[in-house]
N, C-alpha and C positions, 0 to 999 in steps of 0.2 A: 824281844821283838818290838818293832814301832809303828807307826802306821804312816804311812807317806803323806797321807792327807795332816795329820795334828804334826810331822814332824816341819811341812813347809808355812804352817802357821807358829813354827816357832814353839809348841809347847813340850814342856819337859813331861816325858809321859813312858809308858813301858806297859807288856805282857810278858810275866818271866816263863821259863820255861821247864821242868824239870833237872836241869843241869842245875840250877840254883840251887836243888833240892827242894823240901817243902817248907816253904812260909810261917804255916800254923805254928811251929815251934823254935823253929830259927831263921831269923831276917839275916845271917851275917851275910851269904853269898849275895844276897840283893843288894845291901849297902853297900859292899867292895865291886861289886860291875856299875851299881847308879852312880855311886857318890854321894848319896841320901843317906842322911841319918834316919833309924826307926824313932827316934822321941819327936819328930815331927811329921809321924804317918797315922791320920786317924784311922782306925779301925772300927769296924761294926762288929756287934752280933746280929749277923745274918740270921734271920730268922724266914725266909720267903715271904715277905707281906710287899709291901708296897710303899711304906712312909719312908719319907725322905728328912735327913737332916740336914738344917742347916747350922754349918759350921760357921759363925758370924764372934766366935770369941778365941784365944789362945787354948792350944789344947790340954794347960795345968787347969781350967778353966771349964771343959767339958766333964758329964758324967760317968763314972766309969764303964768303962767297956763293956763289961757286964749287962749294964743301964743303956745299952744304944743298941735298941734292937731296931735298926734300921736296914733296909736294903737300898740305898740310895742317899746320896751325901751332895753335898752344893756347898762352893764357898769363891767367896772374893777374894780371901785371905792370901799374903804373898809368902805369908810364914807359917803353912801347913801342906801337907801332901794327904790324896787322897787316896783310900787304897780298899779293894776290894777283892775276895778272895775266889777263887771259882777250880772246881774240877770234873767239868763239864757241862755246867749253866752261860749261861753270855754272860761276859763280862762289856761295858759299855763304859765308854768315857767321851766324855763331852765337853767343846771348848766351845766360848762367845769369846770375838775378838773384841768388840766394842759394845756395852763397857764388858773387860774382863773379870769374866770368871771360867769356874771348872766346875764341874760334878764327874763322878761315879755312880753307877747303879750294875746292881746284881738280878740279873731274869732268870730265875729257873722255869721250868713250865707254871709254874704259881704265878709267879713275880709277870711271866712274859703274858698267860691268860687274862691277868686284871692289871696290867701295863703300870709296872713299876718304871718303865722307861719315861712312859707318858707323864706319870706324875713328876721326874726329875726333872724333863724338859720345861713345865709348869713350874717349875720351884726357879727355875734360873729367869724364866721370866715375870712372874710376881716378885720375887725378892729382889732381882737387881735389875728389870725392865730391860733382860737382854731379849734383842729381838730374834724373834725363834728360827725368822728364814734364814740370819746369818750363824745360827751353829753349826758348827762341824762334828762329825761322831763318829767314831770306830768303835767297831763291835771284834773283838779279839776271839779268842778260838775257843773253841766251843765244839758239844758234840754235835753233828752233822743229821741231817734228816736217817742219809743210808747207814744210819746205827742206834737209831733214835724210834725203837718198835716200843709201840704204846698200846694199851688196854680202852677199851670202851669208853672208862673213867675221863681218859683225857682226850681222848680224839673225838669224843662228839662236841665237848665246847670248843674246840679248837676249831670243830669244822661251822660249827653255829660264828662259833665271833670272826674267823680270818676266811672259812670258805674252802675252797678245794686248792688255795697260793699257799696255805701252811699246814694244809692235813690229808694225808693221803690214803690210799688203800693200793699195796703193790703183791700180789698172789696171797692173796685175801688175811695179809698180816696189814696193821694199821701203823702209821706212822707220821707225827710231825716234825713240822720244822721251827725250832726256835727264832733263827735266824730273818724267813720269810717275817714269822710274825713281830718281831720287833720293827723290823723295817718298816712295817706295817703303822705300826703304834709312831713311830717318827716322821713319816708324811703325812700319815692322819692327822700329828698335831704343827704343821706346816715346817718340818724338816727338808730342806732341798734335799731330792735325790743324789746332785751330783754331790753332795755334802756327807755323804756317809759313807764309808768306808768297811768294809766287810774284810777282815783276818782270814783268808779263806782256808782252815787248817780244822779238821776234825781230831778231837782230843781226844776218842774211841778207838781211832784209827790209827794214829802217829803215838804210839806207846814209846818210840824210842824220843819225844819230843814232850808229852804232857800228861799228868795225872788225870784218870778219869774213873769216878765214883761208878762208872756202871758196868765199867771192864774189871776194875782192881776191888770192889766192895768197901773196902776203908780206905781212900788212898793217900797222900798229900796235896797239897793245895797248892796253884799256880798263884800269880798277886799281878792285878792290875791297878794302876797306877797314873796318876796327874798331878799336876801341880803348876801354879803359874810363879 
């Protein structure tokens, strides 16, 4: 899947979907529908925190994968792709047209609480002085508020940092939304609204379309993707 918004600005980009199969252990079906080779797809270990890498060298060049416990990636580079793995946290991708780059970032309710998105829109403008009101963003599919029931644990700072726009109470089960809150985190740090683009596809829900950790318990992994 593309996003309308990153595909009329021209960037090469993607949300696979289950038919690929899972990522975690074989890129073949990704490569044969993009056309991408995997020895030019950085990878993370996702760990839910917030730091972002920057990819500023060739990837024989970065640490091992192992060694990149990052949730969020930024690069200028025209000879790397970015890529991020998700099965039912936001996957986010992000284009500056002027100057060009891309990032990736992974939000799960961690990552989306303490705004790993925020810190990645920060990383594209400290590092390459893109201006924040011309990014473009799509947030890809994801589990959805109406399947997204949460514990006390997480819905009170959801409702403390976003308010009653990403944390609800519906016949007194408690539930957020990942989605509201990222959105959140991207106008707060001067993201245009019409500049974001929402995949509107709950991966809880569309079993016959996407792996999702809270329906299946181990499942495979969808792979979002950039590249300039």
């Amino acid at each position: 899947m593309t996003s309308g918004l990153l595909d009329r600005a021209g960037v090469r980009h993607g949300f696979t979907t289950r038919t690929l199969g899972d990522v975690m252990p074989d890129l073949l079906g990704w490569e044969q529908e993009s056309g991408l080779r995997r020895e030019s797809l950085v990878r993370l270990k996702q760990v839910h925190g917030t730091d972002v890498l920057v990819v500023n060298r060739s990837i024989d060049r970065l640490p091992p994968v192992e060694e990149r416990r990052f949730d969020a990636a930024v690069t200028n580079r025209a000879d790397v792709i970015l890529g991020i793995r998700t099965a039912d946290c936001v996957p986010l991708l992000l284009y500056s047209p002027e100057p060009r780059a891309v990032a990736a970032a992974h939000a799960g309710w961690r990552g989306t609480l303490e705004g790993t998105v925020k810190n990645a829109v920060g990383a594209l403008a400290q590092t390459y002085n893109c201006p924040v009101d011309s990014l473009r963003v799509a947030l890809g599919p994801c589990i959805h508020p109406c399947c997204y029931r949460v514990g006390p644990d997480v819905y009170e700072p959801f409702l403390r940092r976003f308010g009653e726009e990403a944390a609800y109470i519906r016949q007194d089960d408690r539930f957020v939304d990942l989605v509201a809150a990222n959105r959140h985190w991207l106008v707060r740090s001067g993201v245009l609204e019409e500049h974001i683009e929402v995949l509107d596809y709950c991966t809880h829900c569309r079993a016959d379309l996407f792996f999702s950790h809270r329906r299946e318990g181990s499942p495979g992994r969808q792979l979002a993707f950039v590249a300039l």
